[in-house]
C-alpha positions as CSV (number, residue, x, y, z in Angstrom):
1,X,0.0,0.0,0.0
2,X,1.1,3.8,-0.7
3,X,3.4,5.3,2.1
4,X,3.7,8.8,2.7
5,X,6.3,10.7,1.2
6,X,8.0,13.9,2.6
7,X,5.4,15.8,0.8
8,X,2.9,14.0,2.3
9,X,3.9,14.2,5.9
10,X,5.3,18.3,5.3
11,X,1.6,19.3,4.6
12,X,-0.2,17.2,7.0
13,X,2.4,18.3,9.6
14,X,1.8,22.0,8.8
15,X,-1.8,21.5,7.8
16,X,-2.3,20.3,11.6
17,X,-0.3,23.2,13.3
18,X,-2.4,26.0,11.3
19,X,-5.8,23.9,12.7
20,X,-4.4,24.1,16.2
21,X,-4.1,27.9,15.9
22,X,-7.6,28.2,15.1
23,X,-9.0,25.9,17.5
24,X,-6.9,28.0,20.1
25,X,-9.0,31.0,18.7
26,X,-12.2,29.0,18.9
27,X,-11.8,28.1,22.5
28,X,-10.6,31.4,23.5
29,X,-13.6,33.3,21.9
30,X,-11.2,35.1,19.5
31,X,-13.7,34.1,16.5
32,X,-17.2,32.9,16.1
33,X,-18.5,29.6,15.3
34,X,-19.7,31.4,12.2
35,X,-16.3,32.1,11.6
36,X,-14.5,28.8,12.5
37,X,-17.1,26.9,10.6
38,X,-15.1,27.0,7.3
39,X,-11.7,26.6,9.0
40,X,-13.1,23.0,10.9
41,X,-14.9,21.9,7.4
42,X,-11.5,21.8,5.9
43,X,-9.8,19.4,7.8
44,X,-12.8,17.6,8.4
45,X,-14.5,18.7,11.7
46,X,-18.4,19.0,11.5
47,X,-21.0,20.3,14.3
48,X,-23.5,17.7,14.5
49,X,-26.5,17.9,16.7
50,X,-24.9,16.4,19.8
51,X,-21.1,17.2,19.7
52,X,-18.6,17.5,16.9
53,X,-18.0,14.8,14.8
54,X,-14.1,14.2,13.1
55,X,-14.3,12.5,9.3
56,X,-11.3,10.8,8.7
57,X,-10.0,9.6,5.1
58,X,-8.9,6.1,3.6
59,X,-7.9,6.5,0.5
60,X,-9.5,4.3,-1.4
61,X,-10.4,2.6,1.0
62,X,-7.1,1.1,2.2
63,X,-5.9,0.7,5.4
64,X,-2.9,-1.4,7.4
65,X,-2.9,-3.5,10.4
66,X,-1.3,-0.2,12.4
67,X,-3.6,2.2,11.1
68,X,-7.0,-0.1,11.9
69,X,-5.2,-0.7,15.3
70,X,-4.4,3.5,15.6
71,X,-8.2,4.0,14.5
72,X,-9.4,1.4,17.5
73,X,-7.4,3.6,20.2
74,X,-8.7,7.0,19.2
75,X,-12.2,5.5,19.3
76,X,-11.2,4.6,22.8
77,X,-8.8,8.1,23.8
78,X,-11.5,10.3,21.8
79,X,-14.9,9.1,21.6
80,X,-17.0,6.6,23.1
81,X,-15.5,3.7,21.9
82,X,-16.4,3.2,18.9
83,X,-16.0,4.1,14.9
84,X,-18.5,4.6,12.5
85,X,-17.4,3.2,8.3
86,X,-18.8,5.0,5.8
87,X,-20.1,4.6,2.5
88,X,-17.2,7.1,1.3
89,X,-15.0,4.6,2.5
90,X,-14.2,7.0,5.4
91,X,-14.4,6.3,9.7
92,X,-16.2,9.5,11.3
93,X,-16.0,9.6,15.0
94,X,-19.3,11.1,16.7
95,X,-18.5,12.5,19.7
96,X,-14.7,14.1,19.5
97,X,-14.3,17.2,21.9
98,X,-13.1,20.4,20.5
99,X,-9.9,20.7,22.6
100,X,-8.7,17.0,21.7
101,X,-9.0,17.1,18.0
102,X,-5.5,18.3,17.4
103,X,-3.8,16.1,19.1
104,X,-6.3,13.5,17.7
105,X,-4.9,14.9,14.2
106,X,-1.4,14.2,15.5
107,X,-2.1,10.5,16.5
108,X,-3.6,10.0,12.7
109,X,-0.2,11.4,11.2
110,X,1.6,9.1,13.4
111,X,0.2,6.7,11.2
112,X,0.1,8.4,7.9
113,X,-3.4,9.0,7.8
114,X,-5.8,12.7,7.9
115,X,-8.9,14.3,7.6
116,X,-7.8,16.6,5.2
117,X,-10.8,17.1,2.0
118,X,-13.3,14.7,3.6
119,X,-15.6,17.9,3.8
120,X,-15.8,21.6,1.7
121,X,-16.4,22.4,-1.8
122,X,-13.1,20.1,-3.2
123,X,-12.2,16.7,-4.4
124,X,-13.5,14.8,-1.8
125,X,-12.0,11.4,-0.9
126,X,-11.7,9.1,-3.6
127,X,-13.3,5.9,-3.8
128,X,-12.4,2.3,-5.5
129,X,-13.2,-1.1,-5.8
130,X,-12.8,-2.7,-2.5
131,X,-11.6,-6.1,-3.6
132,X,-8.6,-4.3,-5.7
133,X,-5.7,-6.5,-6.8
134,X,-8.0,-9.6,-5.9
135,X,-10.6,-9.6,-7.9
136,X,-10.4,-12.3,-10.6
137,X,-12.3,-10.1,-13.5
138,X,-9.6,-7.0,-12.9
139,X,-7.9,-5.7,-15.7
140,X,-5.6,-3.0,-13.4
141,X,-5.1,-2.5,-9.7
142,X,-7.7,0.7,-9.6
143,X,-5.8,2.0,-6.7
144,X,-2.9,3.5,-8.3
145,X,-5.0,5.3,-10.8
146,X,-7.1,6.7,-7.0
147,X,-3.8,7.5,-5.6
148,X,-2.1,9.1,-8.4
149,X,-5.7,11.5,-8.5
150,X,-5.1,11.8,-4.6
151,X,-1.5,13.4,-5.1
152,X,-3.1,15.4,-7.9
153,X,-6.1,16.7,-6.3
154,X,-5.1,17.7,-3.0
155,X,-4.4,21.0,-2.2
156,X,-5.3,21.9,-5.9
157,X,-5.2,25.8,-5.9
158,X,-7.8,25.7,-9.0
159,X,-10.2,23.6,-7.5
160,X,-9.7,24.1,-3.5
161,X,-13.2,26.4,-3.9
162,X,-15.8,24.5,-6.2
163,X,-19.4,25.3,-6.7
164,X,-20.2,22.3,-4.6
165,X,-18.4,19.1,-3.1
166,X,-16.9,17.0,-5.9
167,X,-16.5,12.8,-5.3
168,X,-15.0,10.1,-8.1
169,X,-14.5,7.1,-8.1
170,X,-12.7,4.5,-10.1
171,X,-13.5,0.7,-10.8
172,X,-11.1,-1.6,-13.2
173,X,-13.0,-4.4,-13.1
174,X,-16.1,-6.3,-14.9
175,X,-18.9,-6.2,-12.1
176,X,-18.8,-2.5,-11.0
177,X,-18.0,-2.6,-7.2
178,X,-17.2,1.0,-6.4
179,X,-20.8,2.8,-7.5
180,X,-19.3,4.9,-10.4
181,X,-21.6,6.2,-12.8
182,X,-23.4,7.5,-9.3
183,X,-20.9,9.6,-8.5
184,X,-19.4,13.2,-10.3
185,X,-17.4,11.5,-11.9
186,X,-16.8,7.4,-12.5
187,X,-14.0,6.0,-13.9
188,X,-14.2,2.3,-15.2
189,X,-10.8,1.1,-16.7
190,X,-11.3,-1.3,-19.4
191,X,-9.4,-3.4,-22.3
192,X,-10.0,-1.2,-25.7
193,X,-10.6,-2.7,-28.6
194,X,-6.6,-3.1,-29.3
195,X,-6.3,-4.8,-26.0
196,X,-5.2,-2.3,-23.9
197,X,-6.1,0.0,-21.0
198,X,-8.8,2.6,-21.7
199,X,-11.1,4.2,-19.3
200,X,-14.8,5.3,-19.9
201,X,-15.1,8.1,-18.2
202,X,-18.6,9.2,-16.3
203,X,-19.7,12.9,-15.4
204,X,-22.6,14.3,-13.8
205,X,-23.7,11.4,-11.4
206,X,-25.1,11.4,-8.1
207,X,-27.6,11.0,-5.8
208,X,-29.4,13.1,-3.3
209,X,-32.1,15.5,-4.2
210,X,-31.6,15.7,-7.5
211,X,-30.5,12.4,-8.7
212,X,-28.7,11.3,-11.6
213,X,-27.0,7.7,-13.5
214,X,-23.6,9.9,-15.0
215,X,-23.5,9.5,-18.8
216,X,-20.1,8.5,-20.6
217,X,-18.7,11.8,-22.2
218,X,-15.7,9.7,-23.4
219,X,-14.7,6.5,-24.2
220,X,-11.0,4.7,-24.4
221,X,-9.6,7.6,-22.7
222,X,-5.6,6.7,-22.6
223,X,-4.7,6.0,-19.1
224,X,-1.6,9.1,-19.9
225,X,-4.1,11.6,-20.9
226,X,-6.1,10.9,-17.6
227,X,-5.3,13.9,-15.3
228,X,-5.3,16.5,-18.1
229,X,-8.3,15.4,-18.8
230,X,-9.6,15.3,-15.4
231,X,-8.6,19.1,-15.3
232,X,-10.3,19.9,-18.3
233,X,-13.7,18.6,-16.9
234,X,-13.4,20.1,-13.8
235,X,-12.1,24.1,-15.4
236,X,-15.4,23.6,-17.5
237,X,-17.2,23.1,-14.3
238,X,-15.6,25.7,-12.1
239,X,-16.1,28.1,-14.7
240,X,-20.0,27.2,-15.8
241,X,-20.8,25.4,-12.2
242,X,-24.0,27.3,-10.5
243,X,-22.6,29.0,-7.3
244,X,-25.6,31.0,-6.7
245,X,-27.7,28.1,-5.3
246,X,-26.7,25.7,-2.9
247,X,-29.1,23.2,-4.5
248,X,-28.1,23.5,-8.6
249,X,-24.6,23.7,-7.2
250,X,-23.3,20.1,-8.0
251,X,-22.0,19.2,-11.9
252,X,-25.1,16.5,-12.0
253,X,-26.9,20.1,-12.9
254,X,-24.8,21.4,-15.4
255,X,-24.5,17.9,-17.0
256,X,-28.1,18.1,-17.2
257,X,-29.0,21.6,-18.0
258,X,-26.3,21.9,-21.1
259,X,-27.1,18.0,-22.2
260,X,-24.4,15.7,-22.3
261,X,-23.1,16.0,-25.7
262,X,-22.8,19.8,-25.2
263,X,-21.1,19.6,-21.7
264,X,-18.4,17.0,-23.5
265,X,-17.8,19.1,-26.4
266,X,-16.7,21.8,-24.1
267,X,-14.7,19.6,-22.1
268,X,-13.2,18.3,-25.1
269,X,-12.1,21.5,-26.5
270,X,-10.9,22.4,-23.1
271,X,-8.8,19.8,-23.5
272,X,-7.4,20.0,-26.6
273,X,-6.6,23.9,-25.5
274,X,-4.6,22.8,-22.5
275,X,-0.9,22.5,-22.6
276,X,-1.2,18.6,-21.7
277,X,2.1,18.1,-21.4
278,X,2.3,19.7,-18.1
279,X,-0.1,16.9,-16.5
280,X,1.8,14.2,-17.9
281,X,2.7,12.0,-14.8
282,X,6.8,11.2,-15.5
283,X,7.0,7.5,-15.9
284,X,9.4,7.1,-13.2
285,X,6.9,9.1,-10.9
286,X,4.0,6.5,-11.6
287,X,6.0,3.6,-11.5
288,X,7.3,4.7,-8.2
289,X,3.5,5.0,-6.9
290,X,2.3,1.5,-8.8
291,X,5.6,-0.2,-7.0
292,X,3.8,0.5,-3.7
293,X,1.1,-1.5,-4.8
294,X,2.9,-4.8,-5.3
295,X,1.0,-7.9,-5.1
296,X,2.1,-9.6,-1.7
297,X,4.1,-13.2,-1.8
298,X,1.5,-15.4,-2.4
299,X,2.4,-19.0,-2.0
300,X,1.9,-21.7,-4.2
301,X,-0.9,-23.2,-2.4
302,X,-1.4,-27.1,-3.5
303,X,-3.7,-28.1,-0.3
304,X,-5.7,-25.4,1.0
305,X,-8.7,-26.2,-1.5
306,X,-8.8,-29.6,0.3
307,X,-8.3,-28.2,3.7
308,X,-11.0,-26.1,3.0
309,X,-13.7,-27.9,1.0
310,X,-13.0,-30.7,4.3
311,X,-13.8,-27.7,6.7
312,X,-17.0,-26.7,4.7
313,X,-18.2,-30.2,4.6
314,X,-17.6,-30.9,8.2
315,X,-19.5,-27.3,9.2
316,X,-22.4,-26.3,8.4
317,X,-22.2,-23.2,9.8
318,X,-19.1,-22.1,8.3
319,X,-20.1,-23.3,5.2
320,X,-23.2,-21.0,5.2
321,X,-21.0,-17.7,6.2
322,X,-18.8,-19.2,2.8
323,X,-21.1,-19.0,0.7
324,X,-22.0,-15.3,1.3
325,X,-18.8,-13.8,2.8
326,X,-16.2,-15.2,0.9
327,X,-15.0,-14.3,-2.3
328,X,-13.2,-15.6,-5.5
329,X,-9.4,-14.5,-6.0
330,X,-7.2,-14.4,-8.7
331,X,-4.6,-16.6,-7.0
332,X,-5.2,-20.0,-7.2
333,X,-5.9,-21.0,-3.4
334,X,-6.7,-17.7,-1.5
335,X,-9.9,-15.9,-1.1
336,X,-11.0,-12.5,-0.1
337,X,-13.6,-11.9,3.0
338,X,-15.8,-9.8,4.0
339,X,-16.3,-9.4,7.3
340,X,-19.6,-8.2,8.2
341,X,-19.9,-4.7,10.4
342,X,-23.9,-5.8,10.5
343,X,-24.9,-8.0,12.8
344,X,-28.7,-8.5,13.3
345,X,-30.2,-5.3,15.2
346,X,-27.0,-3.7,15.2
347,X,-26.0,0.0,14.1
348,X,-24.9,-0.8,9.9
349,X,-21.3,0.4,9.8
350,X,-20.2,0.8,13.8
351,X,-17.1,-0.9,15.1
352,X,-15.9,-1.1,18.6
353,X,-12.5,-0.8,19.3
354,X,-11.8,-4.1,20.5
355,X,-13.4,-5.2,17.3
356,X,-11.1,-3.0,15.4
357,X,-8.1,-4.1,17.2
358,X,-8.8,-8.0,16.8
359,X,-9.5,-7.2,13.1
360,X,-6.1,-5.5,12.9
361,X,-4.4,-8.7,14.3
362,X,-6.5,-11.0,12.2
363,X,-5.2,-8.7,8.8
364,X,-1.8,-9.0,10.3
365,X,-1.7,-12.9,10.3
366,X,-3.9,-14.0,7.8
367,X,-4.2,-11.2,5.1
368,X,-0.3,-10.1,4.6
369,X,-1.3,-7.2,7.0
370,X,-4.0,-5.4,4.9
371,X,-7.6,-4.7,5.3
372,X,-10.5,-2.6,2.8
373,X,-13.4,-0.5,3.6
374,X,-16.4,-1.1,0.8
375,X,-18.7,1.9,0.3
376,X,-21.5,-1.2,1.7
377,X,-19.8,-0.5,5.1
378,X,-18.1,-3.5,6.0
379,X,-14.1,-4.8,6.5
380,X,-12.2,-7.0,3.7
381,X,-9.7,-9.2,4.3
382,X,-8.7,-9.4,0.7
383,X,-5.9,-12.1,0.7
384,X,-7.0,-14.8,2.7
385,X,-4.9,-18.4,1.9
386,X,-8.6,-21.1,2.0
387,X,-7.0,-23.4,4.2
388,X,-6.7,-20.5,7.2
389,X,-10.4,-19.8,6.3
390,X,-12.2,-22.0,9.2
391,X,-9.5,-20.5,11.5
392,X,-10.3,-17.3,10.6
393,X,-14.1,-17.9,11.1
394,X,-13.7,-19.0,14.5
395,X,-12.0,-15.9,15.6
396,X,-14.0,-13.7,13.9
397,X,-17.0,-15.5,15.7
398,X,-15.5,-14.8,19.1
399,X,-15.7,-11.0,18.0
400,X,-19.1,-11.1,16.7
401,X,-17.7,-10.3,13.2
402,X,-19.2,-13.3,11.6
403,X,-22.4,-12.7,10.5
404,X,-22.9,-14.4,7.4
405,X,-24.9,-12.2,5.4
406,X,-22.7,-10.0,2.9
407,X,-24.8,-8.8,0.1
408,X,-28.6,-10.6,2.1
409,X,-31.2,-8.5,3.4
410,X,-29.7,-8.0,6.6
411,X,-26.7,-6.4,5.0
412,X,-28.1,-2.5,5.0
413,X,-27.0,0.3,4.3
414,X,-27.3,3.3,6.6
415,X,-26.3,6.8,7.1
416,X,-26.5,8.0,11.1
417,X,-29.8,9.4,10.3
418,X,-31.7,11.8,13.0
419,X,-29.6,10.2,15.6
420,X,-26.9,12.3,14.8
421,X,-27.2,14.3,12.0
422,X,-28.4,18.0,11.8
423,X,-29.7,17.5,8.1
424,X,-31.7,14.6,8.8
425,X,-35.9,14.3,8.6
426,X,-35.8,11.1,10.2
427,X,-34.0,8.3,11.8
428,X,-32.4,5.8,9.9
429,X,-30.9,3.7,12.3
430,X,-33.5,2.3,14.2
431,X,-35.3,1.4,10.8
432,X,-32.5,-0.7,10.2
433,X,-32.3,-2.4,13.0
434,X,-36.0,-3.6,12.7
435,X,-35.6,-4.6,9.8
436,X,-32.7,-6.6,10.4
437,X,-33.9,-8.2,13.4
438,X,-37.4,-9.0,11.0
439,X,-34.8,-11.3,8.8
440,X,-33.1,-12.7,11.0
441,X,-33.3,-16.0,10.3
442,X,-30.3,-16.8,8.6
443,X,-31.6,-19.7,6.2
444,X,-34.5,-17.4,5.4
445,X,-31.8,-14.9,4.4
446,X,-30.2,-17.3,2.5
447,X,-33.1,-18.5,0.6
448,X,-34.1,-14.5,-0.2
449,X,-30.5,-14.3,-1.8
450,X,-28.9,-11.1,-2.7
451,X,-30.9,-8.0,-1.9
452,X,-29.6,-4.9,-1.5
453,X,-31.5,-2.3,0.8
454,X,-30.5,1.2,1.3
455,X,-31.7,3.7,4.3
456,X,-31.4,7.5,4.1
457,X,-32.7,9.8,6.8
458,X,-33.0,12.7,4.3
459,X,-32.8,13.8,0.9
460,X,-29.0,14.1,0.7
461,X,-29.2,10.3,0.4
462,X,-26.0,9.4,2.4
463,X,-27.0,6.1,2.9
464,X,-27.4,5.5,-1.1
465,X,-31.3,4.9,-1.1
466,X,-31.6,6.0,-5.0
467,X,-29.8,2.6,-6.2
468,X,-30.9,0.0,-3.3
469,X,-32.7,-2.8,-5.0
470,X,-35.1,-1.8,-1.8
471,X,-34.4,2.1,-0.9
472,X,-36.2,3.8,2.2
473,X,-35.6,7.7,2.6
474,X,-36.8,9.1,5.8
475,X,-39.2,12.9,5.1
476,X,-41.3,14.6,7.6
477,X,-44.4,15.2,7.4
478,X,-45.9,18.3,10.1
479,X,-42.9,17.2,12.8
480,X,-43.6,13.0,12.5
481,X,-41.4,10.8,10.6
482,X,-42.7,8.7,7.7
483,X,-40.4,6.5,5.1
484,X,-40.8,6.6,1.2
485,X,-40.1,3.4,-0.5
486,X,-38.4,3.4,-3.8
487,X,-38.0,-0.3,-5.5
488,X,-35.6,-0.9,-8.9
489,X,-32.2,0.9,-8.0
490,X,-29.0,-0.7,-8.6
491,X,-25.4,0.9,-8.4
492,X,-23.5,-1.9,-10.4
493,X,-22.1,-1.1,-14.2
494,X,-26.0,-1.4,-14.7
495,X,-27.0,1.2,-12.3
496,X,-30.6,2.4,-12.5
497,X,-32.7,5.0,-9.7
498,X,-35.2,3.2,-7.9
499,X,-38.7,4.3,-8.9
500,X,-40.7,5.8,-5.3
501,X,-43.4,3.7,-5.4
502,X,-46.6,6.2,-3.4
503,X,-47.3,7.6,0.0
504,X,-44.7,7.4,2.7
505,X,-45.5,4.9,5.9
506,X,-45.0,5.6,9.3
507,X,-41.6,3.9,11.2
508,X,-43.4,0.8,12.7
509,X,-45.2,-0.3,9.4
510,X,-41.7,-0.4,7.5
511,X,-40.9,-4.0,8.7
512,X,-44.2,-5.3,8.0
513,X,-44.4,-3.6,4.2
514,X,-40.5,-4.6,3.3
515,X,-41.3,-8.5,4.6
516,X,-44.7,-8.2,2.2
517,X,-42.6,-7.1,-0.9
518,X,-39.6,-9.7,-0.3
519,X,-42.9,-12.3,0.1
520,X,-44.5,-11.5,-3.1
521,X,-40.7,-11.6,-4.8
522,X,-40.9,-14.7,-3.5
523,X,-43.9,-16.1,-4.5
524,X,-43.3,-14.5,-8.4
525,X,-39.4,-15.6,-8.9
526,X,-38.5,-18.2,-11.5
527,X,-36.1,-20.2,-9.2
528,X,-33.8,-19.7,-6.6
529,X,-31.2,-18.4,-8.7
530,X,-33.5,-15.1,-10.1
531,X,-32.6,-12.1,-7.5
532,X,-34.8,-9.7,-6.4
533,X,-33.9,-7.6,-8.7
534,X,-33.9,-9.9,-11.5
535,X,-37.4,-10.5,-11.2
536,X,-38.4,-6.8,-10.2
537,X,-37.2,-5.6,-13.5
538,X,-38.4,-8.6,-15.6
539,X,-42.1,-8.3,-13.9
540,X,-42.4,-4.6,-13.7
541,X,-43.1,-2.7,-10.1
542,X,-47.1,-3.6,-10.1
543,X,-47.3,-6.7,-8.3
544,X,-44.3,-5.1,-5.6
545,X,-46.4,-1.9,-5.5
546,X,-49.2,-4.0,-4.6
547,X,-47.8,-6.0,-1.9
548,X,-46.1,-3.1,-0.2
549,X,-49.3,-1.1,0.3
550,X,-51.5,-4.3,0.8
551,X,-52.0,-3.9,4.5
552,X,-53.2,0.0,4.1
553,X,-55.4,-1.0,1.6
554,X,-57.2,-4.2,3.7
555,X,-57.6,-1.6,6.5
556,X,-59.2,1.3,4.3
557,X,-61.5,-1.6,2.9
């Protein structure tokens, strides 16, 4: 994984004393929180409705054995104990103090990590494909193409002040696992029709109140050419970007008001203005970054498949948290996990610190010391030799880490919701939780297969309602809290907005109404091997419709 350089650590360092300064102000009374509010935003510090809440950054969702293990003790020296992963791939910590978050800031540089950009009008984090450098259908490590647009990005001067926040994301595999073409702009690196790299390049995605599936503005876009072009798109939209309302601020807007075909003709003669030799990334420089993504030592493995197929055979149990947690590699006798941060009635994303720390130790013997954060807000192990599998279960089982139900109805998305947020309508985590503890039968899980629900307690849609297969967004109605439905949505290289299906239910009718839907899905499927959303787009939302708003109806009648 990438290790800081003395750039790097020089403007963290610095970036850190200048906060300390202002907190020192803060706390003093020298300024306002008026006035500190932009200074906190930009390294990450928000004002939530209970206390301030710290957003830390992994790149790309990356992290090492020491950092996980550095993340575990300022949960315990900072907060209440706990972390909370999000779907940016990021940790936020909900209850930091304002006179510890610089030395908190000093205890992440210690380990080469920040909260620099994971708020403001800039290049946010960026995002990737959590089972990077594993996955067998990868044509590049999408990684090095993140962090070579992290070195790029921060501290732009040109785009430090945008019209509005700014996330991408990047994917370099078959089966889109890093949400692109919701985001402002997706990158999905593909083989051209030569046989080489080429990347399709997607602007003007994004959720929230407005949302949109990006369109491609360019195709087999030479992985050289990638940051000039990258600069072009985002001079057209500092220059044409709305910055006179908050809400027609993001490029999704522009992408849509000028039409895509106009909005990449500007970018392309942007581009072809440029002096694009200046962006060229020297060879030596992007071999130096792609060196630090080296595939680990893998062994040449001639008896773990036995070892495991024996352990599967012999366990039930551990056979059924196989079949949805682990993962095909592209290294003949290893496997990637994913170790679920959802256990049934639990709070989707939280991790203690202990849980963190025994993670960190599990990374550091069975996953050549490296773990991922997906945007679904759970931990990979991505190298994982199958024979140390069963050994792996069995600790992860004494942690409570072993819920096998990666991708299953029980495996929800959430943002904090009313709980903790000051823009939220509604709550999002306690919905979850019901519904959650409603499935909690694991073989009925199991025999639901893959479903992907998505909870957002407002129209900023932090917990990615738009492209859940089942999406719940959280409104209120005269001060009480109801939950739209929205049914369809998908964020793979298919992705599609859910359709909101009528009239939003009160909280304690949303377990009832999601276990009706998932009942008529299953009653209307071909086989067990049709998904939900499968059959929802090869029957059409009627039938659905119907079940979810059955109960109202036999009531009215």
């Amino acid at each position: 994984m990438y290790r800081y350089d003395e750039f790097d650590a020089a403007i963290v360092r610095e970036r850190i004393a200048e906060f300390r300064e202002q907190v020192e102000r803060r706390l003093n009374g020298e300024i306002t929180e008026d006035q500190f509010k932009p200074l906190r935003l930009m390294n990450g510090l928000y004002l939530q409705l209970h206390a301030y809440m710290l957003r830390v950054a992994i790149p790309y969702g990356t992290l090492s054995s020491r950092q996980l293990a550095r993340l575990a003790r300022i949960a315990r020296d900072y907060d209440k104990g706990y972390g909370h992963f999000t779907t940016r791939q990021n940790i936020q910590y909900n209850w930091v103090k304002l006179v510890d978050v610089p030395r908190l800031l000093e205890d992440l540089a210690e380990v080469e990590m920040h909260a620099i950009q994971t708020s403001g009008n800039c290049i946010r984090n960026v995002t990737a494909d959590h089972l990077a450098a594993a996955a067998p259908d990868e044509v590049d490590d999408p990684r090095v193409w993140s962090e070579i647009i992290r070195q790029w990005s921060t501290f732009h001067p040109e785009f430090s002040f945008l019209p509005r926040k700014f996330k991408i994301a990047v994917t370099a595999a078959e089966t889109d696992r890093a949400a692109v073409q919701v985001h402002d702009i997706g990158l999905h690196l593909k083989h051209n029709a030569e046989g080489g790299p080429g990347f399709t390049v997607y602007v003007g995605g994004g959720q929230g109140r407005t949302p949109y599936v990006a369109p491609a503005i360019k195709h087999d876009l030479a992985p050289a050419d990638l940051l000039s072009y990258l600069e072009a798109i985002l001079r057209v939209y500092n220059r044409a970007g709305r910055r006179d309302n908050l809400y027609k601020s993001r490029i999704k807007i522009l992408v849509a008001a000028l039409g895509a075909e106009e909005f990449a003709r500007q970018v392309e003669e942007e581009w072809r203005a440029s002096d694009r030799a200046r962006f060229d990334l020297p060879a030596e420089e992007a071999q130096r970054i792609r060196d630090y993504f080296a595939s680990p030592c893998f062994r040449m493995l001639k008896t773990a498949d036995a070892a495991f197929n024996e352990a599967k055979a012999r366990d039930a149990a551990f056979a059924r948290w196989v079949s949805t947690n682990v993962h095909p590699h592209r290294t003949p006798g290893y496997a990637s996990v994913t170790i679920s941060l959802k256990p049934i009635g639990g709070i989707p994303g939280d991790a203690t610190a202990d849980q963190m720390d025994a993670v960190a130790a599990l990374a550091r013997r069975y996953s050549f010391d490296e773990i991922r954060v997906s945007h679904e807000q759970n931990l990979i192990l991505p190298h994982v030799e199958k024979g140390d599998l069963y050994d792996l279960w069995q600790a992860l089982r004494e942690n409570d880490l072993a819920t096998p139900n990666a991708g299953l109805v029980s495996d929800i998305i959430a943002c904090p919701g009313l709980d903790y947020c000051d823009l939220a309508n509604a709550r999002s985590i306690p919905i979850a939780q019901a519904i959650s503890t409603r499935f909690a039968d694991l073989e009925a899980q199991a025999e639901i297969g893959e479903l992907k629900l998505k909870i957002s307690g407002c129209i900023n849609a932090c917990g990615h309602h738009h492209v859940g297969h089942i999406g719940i967004l959280g409104v209120d109605k005269h001060g009480e809290e109801f939950y739209q439905i929205l049914l369809g949505g998908r964020g793979d290289e298919r992705a599609k907005l859910g359709k909101i299906t009528g009239k939003g239910l009160p909280a304690e009718a949303i377990p009832d109404a999601i276990e009706r839907v998932v009942a008529r899905y299953l009653e209307l499927r071909r086989d067990s091997s049709e998904r939900f959303i499968d059959a929802y787009e090869r029957i059409g939302p009627k039938p659905f419709e119907e079940a979810l708003y059955a109960d109202i109806k036999e009531r009215a009648a």
